[in-house]
PDB file with one MODEL, atoms N, CA, C and O in Angstrom:
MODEL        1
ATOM      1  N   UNK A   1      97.550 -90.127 166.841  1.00  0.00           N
ATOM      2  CA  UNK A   1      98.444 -89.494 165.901  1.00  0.00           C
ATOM      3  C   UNK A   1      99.652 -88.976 166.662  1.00  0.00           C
ATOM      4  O   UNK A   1      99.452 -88.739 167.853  1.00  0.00           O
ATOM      5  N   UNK A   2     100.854 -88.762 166.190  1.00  0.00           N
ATOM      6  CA  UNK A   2     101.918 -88.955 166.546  1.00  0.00           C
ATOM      7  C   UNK A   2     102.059 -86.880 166.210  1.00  0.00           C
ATOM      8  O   UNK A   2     101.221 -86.050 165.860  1.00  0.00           O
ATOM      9  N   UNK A   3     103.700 -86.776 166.589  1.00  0.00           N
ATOM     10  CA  UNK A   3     103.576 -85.260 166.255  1.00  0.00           C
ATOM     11  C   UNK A   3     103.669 -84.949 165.037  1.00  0.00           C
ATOM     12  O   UNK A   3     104.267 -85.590 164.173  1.00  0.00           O
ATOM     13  N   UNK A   4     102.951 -83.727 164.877  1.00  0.00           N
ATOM     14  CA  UNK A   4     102.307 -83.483 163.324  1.00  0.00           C
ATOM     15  C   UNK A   4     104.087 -83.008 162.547  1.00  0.00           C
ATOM     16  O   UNK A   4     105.115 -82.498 162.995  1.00  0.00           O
ATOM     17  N   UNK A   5     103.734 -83.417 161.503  1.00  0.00           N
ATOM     18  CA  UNK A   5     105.121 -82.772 160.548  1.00  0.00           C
ATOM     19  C   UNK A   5     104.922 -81.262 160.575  1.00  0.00           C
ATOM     20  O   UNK A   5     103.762 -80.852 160.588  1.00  0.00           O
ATOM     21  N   UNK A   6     106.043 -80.293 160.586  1.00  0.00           N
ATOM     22  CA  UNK A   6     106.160 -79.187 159.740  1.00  0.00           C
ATOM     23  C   UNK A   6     105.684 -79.200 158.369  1.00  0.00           C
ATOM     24  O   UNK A   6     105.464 -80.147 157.614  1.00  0.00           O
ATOM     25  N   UNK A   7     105.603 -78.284 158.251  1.00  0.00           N
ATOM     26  CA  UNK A   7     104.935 -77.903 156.383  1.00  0.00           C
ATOM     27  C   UNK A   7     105.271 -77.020 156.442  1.00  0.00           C
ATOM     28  O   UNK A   7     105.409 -76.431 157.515  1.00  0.00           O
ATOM     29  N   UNK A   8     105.586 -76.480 155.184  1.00  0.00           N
ATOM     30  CA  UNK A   8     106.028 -75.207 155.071  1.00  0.00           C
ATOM     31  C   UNK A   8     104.904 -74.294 154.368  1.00  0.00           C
ATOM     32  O   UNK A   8     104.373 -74.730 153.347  1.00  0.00           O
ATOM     33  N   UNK A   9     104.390 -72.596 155.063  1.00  0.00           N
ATOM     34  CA  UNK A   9     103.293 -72.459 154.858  1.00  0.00           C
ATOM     35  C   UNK A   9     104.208 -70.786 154.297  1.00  0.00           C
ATOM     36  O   UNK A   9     105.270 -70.279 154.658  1.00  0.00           O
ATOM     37  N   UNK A  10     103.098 -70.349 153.239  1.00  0.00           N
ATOM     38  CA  UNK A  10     103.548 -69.593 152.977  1.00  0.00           C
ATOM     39  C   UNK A  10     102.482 -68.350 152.903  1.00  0.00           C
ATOM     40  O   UNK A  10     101.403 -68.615 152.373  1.00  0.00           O
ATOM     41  N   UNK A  11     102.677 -67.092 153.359  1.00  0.00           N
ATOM     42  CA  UNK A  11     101.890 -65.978 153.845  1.00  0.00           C
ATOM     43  C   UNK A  11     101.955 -65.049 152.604  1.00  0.00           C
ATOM     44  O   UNK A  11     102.819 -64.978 151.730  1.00  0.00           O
ATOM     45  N   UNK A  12     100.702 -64.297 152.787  1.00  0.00           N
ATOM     46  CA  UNK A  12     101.051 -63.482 151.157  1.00  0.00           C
ATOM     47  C   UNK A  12      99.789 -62.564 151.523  1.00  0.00           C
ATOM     48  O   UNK A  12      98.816 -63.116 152.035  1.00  0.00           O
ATOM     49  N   UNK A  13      99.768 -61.267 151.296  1.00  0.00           N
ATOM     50  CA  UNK A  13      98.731 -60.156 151.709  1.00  0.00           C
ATOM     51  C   UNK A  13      97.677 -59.806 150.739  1.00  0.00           C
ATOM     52  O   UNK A  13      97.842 -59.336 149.613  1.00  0.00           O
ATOM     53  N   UNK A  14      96.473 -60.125 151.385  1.00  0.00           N
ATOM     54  CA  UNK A  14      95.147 -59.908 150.813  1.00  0.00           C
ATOM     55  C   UNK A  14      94.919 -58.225 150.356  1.00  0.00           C
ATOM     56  O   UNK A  14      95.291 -57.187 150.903  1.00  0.00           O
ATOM     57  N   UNK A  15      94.230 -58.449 149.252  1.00  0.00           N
ATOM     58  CA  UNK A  15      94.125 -56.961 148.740  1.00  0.00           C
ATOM     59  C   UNK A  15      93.030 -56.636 149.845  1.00  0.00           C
ATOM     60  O   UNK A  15      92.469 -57.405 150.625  1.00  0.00           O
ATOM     61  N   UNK A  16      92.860 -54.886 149.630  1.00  0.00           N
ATOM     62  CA  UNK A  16      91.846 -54.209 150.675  1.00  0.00           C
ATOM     63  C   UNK A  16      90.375 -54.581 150.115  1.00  0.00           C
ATOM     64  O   UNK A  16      89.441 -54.338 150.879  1.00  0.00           O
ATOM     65  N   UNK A  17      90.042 -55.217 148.701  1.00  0.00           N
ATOM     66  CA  UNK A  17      88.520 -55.361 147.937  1.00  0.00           C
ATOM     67  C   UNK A  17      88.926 -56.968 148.282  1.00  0.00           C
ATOM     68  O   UNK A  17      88.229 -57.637 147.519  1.00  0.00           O
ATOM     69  N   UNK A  18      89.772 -57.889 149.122  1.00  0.00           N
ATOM     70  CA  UNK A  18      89.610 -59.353 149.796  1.00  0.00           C
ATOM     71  C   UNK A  18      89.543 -59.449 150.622  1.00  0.00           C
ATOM     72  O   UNK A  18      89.511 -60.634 150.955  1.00  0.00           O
ATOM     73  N   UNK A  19      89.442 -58.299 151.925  1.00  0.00           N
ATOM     74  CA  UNK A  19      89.123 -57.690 152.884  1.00  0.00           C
ATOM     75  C   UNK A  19      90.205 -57.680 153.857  1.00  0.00           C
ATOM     76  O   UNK A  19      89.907 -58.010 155.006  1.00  0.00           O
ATOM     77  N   UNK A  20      91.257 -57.399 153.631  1.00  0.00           N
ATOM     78  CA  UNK A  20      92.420 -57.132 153.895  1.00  0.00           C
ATOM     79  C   UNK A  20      93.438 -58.232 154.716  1.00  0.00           C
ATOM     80  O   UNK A  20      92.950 -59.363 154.714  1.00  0.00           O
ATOM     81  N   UNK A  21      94.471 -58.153 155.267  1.00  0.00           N
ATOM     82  CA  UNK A  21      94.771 -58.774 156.348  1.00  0.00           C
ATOM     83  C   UNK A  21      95.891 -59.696 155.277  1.00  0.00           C
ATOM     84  O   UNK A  21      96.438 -59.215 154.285  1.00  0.00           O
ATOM     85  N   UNK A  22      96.031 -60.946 155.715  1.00  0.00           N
ATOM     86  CA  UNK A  22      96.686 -62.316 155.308  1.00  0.00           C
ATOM     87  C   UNK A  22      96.312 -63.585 154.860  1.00  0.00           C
ATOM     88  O   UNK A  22      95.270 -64.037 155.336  1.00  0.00           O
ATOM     89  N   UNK A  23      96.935 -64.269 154.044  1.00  0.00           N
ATOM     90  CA  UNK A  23      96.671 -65.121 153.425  1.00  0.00           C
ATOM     91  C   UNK A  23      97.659 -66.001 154.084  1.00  0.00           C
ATOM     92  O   UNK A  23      98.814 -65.599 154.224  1.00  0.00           O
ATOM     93  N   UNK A  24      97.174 -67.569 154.641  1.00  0.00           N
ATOM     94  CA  UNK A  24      98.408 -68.406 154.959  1.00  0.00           C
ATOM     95  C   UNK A  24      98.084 -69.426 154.241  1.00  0.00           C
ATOM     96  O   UNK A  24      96.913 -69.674 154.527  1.00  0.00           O
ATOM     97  N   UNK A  25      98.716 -70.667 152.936  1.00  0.00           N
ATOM     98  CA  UNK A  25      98.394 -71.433 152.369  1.00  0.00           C
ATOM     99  C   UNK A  25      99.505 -72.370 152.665  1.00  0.00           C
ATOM    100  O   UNK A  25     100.646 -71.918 152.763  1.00  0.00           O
ATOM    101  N   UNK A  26      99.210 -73.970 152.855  1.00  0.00           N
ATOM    102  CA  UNK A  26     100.217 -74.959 152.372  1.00  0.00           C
ATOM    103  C   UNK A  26     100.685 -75.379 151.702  1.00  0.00           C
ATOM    104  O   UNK A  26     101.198 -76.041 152.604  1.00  0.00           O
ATOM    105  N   UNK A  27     101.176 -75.790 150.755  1.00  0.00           N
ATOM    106  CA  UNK A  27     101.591 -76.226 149.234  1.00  0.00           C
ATOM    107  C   UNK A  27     101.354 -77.580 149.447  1.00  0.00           C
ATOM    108  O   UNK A  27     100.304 -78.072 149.035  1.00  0.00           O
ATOM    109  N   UNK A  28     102.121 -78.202 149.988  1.00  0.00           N
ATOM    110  CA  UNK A  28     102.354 -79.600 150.367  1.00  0.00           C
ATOM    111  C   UNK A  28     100.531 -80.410 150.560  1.00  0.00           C
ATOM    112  O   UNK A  28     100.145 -81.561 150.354  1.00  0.00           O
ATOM    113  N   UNK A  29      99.923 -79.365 150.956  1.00  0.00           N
ATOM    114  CA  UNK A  29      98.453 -79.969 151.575  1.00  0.00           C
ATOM    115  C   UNK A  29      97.024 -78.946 150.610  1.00  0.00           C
ATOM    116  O   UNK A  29      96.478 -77.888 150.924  1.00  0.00           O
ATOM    117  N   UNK A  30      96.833 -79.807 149.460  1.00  0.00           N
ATOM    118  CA  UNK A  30      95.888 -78.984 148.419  1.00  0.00           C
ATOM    119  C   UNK A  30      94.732 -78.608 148.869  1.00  0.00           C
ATOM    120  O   UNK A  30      93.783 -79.391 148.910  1.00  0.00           O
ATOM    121  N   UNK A  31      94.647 -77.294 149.289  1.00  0.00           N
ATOM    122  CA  UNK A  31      93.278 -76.582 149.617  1.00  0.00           C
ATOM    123  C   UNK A  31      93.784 -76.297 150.863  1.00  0.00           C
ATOM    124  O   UNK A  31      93.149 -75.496 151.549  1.00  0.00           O
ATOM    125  N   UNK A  32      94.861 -76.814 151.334  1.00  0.00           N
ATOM    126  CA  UNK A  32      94.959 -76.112 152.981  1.00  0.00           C
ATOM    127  C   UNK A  32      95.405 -74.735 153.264  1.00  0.00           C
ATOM    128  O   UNK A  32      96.431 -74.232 152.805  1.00  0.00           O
ATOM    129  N   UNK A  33      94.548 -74.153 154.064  1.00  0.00           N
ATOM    130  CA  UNK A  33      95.098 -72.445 153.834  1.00  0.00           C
ATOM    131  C   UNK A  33      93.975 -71.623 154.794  1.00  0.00           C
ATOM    132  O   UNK A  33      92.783 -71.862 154.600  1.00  0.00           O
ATOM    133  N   UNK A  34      94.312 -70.799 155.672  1.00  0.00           N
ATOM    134  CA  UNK A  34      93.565 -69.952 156.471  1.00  0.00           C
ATOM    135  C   UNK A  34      94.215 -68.790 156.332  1.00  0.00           C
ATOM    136  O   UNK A  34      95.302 -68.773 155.754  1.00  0.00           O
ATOM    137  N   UNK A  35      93.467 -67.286 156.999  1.00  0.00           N
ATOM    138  CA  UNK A  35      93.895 -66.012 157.175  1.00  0.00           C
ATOM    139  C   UNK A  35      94.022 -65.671 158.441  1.00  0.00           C
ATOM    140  O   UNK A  35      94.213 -66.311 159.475  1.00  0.00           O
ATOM    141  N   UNK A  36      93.812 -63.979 158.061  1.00  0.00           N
ATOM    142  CA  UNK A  36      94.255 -63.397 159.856  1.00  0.00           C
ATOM    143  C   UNK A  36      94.288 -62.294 159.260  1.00  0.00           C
ATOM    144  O   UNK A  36      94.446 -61.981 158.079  1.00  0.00           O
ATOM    145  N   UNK A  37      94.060 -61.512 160.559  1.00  0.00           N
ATOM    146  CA  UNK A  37      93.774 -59.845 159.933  1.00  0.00           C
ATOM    147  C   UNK A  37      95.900 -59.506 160.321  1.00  0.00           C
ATOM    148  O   UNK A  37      96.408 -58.389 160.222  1.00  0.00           O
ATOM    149  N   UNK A  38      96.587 -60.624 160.674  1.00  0.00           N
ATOM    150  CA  UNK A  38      98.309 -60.564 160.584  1.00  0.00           C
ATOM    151  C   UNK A  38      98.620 -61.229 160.596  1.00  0.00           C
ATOM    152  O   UNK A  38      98.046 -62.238 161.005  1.00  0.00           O
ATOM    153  N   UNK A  39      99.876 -61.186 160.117  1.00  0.00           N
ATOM    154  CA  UNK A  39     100.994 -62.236 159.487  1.00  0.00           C
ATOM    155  C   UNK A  39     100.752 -63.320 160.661  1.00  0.00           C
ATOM    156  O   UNK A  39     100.780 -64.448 160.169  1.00  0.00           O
ATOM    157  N   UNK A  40     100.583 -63.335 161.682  1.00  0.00           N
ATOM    158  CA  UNK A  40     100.891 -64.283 162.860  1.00  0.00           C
ATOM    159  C   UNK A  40      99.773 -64.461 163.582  1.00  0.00           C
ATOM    160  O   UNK A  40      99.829 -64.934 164.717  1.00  0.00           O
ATOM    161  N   UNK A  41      98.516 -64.066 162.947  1.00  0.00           N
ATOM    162  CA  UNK A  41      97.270 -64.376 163.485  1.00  0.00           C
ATOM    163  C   UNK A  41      97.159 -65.729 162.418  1.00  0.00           C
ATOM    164  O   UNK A  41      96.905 -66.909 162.656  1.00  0.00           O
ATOM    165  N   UNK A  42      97.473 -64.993 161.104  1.00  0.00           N
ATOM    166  CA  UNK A  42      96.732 -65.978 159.563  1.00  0.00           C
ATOM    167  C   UNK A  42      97.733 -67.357 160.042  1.00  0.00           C
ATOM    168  O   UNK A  42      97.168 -68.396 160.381  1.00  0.00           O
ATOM    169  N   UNK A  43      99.033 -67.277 160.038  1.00  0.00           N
ATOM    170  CA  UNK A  43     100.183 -68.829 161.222  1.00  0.00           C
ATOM    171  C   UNK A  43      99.351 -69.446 161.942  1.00  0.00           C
ATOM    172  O   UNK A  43      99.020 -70.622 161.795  1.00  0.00           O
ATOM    173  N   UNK A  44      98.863 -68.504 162.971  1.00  0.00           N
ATOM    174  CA  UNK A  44      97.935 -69.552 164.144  1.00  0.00           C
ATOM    175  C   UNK A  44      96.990 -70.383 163.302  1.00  0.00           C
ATOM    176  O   UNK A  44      96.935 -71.608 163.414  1.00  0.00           O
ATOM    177  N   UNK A  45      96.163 -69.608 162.362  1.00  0.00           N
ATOM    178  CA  UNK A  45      94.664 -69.994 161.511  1.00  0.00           C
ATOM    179  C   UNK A  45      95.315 -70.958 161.117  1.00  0.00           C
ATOM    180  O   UNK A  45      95.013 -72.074 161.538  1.00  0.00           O
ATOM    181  N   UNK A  46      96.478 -70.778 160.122  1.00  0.00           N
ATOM    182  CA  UNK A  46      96.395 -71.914 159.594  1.00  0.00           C
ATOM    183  C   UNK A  46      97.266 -73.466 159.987  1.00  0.00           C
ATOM    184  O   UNK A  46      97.350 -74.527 159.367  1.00  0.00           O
ATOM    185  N   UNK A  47      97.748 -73.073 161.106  1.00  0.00           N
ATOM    186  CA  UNK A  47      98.019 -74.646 161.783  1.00  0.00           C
ATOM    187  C   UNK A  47      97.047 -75.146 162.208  1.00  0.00           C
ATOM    188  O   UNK A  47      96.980 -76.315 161.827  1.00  0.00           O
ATOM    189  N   UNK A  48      95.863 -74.723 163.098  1.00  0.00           N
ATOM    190  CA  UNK A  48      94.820 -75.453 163.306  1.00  0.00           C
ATOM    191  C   UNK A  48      93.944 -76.215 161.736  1.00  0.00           C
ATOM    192  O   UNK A  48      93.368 -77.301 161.788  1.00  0.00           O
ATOM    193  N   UNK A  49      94.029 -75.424 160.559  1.00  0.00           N
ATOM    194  CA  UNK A  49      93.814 -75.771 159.186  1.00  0.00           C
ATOM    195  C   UNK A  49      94.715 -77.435 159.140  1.00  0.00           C
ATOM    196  O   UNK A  49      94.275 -78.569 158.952  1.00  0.00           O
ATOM    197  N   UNK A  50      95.981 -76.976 159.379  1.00  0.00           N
ATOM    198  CA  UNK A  50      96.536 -78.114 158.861  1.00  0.00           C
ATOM    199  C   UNK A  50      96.307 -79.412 159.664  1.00  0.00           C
ATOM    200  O   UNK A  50      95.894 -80.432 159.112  1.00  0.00           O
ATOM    201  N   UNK A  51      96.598 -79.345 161.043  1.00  0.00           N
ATOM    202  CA  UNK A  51      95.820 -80.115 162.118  1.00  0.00           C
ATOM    203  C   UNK A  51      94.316 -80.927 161.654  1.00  0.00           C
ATOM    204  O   UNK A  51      94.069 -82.024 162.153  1.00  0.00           O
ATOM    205  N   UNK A  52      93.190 -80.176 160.496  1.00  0.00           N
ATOM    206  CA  UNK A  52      91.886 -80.363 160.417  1.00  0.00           C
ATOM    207  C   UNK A  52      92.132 -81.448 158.967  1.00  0.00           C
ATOM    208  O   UNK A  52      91.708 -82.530 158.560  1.00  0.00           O
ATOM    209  N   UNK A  53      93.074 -80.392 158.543  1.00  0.00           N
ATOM    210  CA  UNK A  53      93.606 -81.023 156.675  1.00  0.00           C
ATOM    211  C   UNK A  53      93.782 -82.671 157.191  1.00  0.00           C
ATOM    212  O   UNK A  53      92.830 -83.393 156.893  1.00  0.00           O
ATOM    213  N   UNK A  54      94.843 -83.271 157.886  1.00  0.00           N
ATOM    214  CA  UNK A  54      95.474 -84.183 158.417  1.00  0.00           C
ATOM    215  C   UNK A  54      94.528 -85.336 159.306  1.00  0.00           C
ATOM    216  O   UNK A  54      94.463 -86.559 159.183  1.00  0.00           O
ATOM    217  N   UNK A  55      93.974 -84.591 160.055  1.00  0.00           N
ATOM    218  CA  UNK A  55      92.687 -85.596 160.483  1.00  0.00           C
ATOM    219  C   UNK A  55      91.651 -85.765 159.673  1.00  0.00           C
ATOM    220  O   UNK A  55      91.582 -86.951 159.353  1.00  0.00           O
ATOM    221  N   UNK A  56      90.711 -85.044 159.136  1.00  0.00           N
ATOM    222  CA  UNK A  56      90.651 -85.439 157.873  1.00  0.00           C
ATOM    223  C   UNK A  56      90.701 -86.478 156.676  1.00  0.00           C
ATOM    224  O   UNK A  56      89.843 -87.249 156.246  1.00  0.00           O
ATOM    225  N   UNK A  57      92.404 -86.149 156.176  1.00  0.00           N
ATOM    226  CA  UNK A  57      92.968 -87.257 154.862  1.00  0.00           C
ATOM    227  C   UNK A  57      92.911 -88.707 155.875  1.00  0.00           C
ATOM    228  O   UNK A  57      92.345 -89.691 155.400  1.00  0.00           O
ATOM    229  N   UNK A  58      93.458 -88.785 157.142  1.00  0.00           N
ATOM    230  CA  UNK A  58      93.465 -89.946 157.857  1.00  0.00           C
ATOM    231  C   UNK A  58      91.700 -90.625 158.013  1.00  0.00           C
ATOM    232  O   UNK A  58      91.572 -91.841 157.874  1.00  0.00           O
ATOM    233  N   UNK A  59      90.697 -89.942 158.240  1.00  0.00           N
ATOM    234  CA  UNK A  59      89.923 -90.793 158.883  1.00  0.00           C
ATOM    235  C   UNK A  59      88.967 -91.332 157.402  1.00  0.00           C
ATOM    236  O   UNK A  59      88.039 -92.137 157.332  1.00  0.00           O
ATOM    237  N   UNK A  60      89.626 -90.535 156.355  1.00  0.00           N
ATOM    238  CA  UNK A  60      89.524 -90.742 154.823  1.00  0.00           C
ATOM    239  C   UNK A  60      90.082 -91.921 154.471  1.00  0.00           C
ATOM    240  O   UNK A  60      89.572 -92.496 153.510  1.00  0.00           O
ATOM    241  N   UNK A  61      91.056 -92.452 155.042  1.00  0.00           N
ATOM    242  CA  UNK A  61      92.373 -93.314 154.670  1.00  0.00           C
ATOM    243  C   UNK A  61      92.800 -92.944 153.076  1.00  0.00           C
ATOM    244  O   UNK A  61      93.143 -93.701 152.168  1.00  0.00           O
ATOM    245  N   UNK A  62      92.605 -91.146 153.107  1.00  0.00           N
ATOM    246  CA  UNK A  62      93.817 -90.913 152.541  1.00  0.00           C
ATOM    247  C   UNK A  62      95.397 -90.874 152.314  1.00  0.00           C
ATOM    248  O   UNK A  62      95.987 -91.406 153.254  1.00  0.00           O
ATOM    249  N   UNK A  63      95.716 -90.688 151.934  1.00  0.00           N
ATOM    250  CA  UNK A  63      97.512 -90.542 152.241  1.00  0.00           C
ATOM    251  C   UNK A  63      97.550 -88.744 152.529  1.00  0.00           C
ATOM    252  O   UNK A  63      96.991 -87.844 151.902  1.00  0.00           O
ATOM    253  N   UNK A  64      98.421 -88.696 153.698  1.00  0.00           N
ATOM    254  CA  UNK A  64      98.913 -87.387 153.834  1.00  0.00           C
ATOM    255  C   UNK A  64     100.516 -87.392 153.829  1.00  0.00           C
ATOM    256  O   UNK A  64     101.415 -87.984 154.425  1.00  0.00           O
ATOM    257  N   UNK A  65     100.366 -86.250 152.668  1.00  0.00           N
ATOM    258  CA  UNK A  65     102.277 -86.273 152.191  1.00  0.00           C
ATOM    259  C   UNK A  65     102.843 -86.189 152.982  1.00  0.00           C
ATOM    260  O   UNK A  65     102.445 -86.035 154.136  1.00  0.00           O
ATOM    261  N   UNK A  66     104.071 -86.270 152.570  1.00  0.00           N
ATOM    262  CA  UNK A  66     105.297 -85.824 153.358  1.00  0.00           C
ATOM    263  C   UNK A  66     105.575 -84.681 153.167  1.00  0.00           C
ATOM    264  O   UNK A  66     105.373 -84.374 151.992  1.00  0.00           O
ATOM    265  N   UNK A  67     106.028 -83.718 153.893  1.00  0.00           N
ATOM    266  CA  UNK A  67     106.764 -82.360 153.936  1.00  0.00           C
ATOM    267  C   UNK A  67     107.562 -82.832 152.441  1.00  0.00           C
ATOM    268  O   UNK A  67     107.967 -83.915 152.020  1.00  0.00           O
ATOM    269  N   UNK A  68     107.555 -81.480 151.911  1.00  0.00           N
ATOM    270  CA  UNK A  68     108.520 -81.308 150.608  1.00  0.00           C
ATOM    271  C   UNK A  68     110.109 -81.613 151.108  1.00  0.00           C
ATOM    272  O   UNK A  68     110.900 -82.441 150.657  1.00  0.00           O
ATOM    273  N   UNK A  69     110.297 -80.556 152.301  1.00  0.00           N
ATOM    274  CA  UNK A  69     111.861 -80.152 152.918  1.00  0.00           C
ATOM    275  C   UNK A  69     111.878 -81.821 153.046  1.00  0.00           C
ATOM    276  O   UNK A  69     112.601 -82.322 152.185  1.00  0.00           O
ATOM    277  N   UNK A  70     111.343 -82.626 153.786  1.00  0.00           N
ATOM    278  CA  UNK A  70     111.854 -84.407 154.039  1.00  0.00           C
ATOM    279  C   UNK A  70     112.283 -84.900 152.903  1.00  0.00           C
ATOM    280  O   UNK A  70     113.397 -85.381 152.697  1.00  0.00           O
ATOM    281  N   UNK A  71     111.081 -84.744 151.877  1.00  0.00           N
ATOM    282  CA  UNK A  71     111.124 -85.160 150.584  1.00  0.00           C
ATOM    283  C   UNK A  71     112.402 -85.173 149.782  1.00  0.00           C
ATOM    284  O   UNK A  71     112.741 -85.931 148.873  1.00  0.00           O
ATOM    285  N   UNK A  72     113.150 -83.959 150.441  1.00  0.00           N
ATOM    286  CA  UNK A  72     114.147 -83.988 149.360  1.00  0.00           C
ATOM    287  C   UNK A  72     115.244 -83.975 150.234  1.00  0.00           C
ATOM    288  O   UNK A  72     116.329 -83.699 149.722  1.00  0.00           O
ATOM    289  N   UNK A  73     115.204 -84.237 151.569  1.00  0.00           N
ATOM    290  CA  UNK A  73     116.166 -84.475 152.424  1.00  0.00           C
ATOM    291  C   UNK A  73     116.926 -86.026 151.982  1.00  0.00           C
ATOM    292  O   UNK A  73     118.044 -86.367 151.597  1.00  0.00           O
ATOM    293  N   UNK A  74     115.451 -86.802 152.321  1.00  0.00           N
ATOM    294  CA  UNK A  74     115.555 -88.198 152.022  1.00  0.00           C
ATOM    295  C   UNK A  74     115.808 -88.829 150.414  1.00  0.00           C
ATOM    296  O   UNK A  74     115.865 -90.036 150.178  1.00  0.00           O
ATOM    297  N   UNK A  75     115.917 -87.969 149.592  1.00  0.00           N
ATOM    298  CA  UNK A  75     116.766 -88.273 148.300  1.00  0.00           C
ATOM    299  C   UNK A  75     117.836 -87.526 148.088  1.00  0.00           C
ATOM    300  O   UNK A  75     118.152 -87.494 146.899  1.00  0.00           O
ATOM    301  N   UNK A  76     118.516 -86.911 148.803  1.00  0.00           N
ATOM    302  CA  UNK A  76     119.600 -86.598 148.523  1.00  0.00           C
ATOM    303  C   UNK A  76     120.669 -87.348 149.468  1.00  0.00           C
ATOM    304  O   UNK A  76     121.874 -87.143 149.321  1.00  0.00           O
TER     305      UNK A  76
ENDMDL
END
């Protein structure tokens, strides 16, 4: 595998009864998403996520998307 695309991941804070900390999810990659008790722990979690997402859809011979940001690079 070649170098992995960017994705754009987006962070969002767990209530204190979800046991606190961070939420990091992908959009681009359905179900991909790890935490972290911080903003930049739940980042680390979830690139290795996306890394797992990606090997994965491949040994599936799924299709793994394209980044959204390409997506709309390459039609405009």
């Amino acid at each position: 595998m070649g170098e992995r695309p960017h994705y754009k991941i987006i962070i969002e804070p767990l209530s204190e009864e979800d046991g606190g900390g961070f939420v990091a999810t992908v959009p681009d990659l359905p179900g991909c998403m790890s935490d972290g008790a911080t903003e930049f722990e739940a980042v680390q979690n979830v690139q290795d996520a996306i890394t797992c997402w990606i090997e994965a859809a491949e040994e599936e011979h799924r299709p793994v998307p394209v980044p959204s940001h390409l997506r709309r690079a390459a039609a405009g």
